[in-house]
C-alpha positions as CSV (number, residue, x, y, z in Angstrom):
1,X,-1.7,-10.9,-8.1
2,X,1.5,-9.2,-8.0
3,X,3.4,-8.5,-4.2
4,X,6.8,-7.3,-4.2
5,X,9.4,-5.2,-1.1
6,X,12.2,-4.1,-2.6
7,X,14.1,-1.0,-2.2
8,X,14.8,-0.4,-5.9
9,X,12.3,2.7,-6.5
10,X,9.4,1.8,-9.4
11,X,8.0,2.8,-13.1
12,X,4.9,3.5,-12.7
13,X,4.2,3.2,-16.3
14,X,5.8,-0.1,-16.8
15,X,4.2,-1.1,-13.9
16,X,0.9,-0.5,-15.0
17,X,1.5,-2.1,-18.8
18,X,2.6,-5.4,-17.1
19,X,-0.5,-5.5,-14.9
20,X,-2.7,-4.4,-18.2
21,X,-0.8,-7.2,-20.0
22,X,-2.1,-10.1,-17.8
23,X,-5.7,-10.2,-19.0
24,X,-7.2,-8.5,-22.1
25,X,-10.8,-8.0,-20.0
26,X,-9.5,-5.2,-18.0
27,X,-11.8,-2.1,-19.0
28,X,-10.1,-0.4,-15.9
29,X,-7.2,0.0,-13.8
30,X,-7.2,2.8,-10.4
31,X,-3.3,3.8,-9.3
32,X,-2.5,5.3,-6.3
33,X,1.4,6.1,-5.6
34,X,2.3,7.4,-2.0
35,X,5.0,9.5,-1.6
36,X,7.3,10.4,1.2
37,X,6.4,13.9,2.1
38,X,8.7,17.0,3.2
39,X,6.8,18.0,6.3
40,X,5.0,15.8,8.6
41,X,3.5,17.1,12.5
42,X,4.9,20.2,11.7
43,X,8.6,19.5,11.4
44,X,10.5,18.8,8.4
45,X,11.3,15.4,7.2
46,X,15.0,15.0,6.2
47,X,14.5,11.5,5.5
48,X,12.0,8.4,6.1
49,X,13.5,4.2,7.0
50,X,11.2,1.8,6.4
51,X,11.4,-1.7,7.9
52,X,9.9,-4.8,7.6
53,X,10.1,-8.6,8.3
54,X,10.6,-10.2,5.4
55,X,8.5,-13.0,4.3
56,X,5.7,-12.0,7.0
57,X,5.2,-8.6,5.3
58,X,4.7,-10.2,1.7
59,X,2.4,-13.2,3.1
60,X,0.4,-10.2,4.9
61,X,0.1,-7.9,2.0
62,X,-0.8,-11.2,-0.4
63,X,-4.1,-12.0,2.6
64,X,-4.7,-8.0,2.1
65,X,-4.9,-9.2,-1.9
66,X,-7.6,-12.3,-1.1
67,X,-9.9,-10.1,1.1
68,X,-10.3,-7.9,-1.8
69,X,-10.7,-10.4,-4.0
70,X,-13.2,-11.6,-2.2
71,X,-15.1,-8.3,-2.4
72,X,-14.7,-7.3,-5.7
73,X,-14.1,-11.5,-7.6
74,X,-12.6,-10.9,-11.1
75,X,-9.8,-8.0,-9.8
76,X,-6.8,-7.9,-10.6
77,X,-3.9,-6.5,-7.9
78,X,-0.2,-5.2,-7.5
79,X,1.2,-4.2,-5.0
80,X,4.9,-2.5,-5.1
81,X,5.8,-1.4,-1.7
82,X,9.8,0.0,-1.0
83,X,11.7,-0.3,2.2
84,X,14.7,1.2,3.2
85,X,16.1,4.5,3.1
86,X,13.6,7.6,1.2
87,X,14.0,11.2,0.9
88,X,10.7,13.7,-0.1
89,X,9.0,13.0,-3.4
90,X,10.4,9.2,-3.4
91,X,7.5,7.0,-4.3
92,X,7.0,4.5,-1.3
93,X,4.3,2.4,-2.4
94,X,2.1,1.5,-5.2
95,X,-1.2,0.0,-5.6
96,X,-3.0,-0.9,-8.5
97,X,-5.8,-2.7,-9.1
98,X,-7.9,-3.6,-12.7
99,X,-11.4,-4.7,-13.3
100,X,-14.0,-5.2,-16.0
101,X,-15.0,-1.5,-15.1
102,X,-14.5,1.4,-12.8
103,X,-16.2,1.2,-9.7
104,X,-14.8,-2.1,-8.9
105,X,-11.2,-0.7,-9.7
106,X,-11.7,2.3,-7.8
107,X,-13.3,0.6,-4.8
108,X,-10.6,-2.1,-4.2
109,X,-7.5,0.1,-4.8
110,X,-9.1,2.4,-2.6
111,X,-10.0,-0.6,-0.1
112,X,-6.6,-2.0,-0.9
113,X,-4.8,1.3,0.4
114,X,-6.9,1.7,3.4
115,X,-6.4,-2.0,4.7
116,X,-2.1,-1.9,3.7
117,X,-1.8,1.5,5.8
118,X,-3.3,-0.1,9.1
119,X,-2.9,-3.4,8.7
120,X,1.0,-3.8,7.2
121,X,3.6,-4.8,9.0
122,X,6.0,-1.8,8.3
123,X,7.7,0.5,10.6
124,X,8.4,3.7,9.5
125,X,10.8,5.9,11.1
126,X,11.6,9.8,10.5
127,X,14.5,12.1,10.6
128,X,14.2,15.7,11.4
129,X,16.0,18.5,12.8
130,X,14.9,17.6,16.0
131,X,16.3,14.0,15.6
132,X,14.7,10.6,14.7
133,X,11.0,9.6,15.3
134,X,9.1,6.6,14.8
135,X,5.7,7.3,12.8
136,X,2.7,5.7,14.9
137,X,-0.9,5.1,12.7
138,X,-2.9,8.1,12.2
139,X,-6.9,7.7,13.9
140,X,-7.8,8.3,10.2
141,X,-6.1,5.4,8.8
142,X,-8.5,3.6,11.2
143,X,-11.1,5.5,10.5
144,X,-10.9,4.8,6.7
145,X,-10.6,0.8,7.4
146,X,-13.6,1.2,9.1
147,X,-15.8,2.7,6.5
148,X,-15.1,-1.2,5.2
149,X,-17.0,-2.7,7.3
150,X,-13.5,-3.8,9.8
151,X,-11.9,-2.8,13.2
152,X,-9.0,-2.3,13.3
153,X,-7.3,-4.9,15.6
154,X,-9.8,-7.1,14.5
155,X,-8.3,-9.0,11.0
156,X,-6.3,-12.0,11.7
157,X,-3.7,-12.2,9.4
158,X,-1.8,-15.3,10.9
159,X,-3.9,-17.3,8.3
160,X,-1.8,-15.9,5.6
């Protein structure tokens, strides 16, 4: 398991190579890169901050890493997520996981993703035209937790 917040942007290839690197099993490995996009509610997005707490935010993302490896034993995980100052089409986090083969890597990146967006502690505030904005958690993002089997609200993370 790999966890890092940094505000240095990221490869993804070199990324991905050191994650492959760790264990010559892996038959598969499922990326997905969020980016900060140019429009968001209908206004344009000049720019995106990100804040955290450090140390909290790590120890959460690492209990996000053991409840899918609990799921899906024998993954592999990294996690890369920035904080700071982004413009559009900066890459704001990455998730990767690798398996023995694809439905487990697809599943717990996918599961991975889901759990990080509603259950993070990162605060995301945007700049427009119409001044700044803090970004509050989409009803999908629950939604999607959900289709996991979890509530939102209902993961205690104070264990981590």
């Amino acid at each position: 398991m790999t966890v890092r917040v940094q505000t240095a942007d990221f490869d993804l290839t070199t990324e991905v190579a050191a994650l492959r690197a760790r264990d010559p099993k892996i038959g598969a490995v499922a990326c997905f890169v969020g980016t900060v996009r140019d429009l968001n509610d209908g206004s344009a997005v000049d720019a995106m901050e990100l804040e955290h707490y450090p140390g909290m935010t790590e120890k959460s993302l690492e209990h996000i890493v053991d409840v899918a490896r609990e799921r899906w034993p024998g993954i592999d995980v990294l996690i890369v997520h920035r904080v700071g100052k982004l413009v559009p089409l900066d890459q704001i986090v990455l998730v990767a996981t690798t398996s023995a083969h694809r439905g487990d890597a697809f599943a717990s990146c996918e599961f991975v993703m889901d759990y990080l967006k509603t259950q993070a502690p990162f605060w995301k505030k945007e700049k427009t035209a119409h001044g700044e904005r803090w970004v509050d958690a989409r009803t999908t993002d629950d939604a999607a937790l959900a289709r996991w089997g979890i509530e939102p609200g209902a993961i205690d993370d104070t264990k981590a």
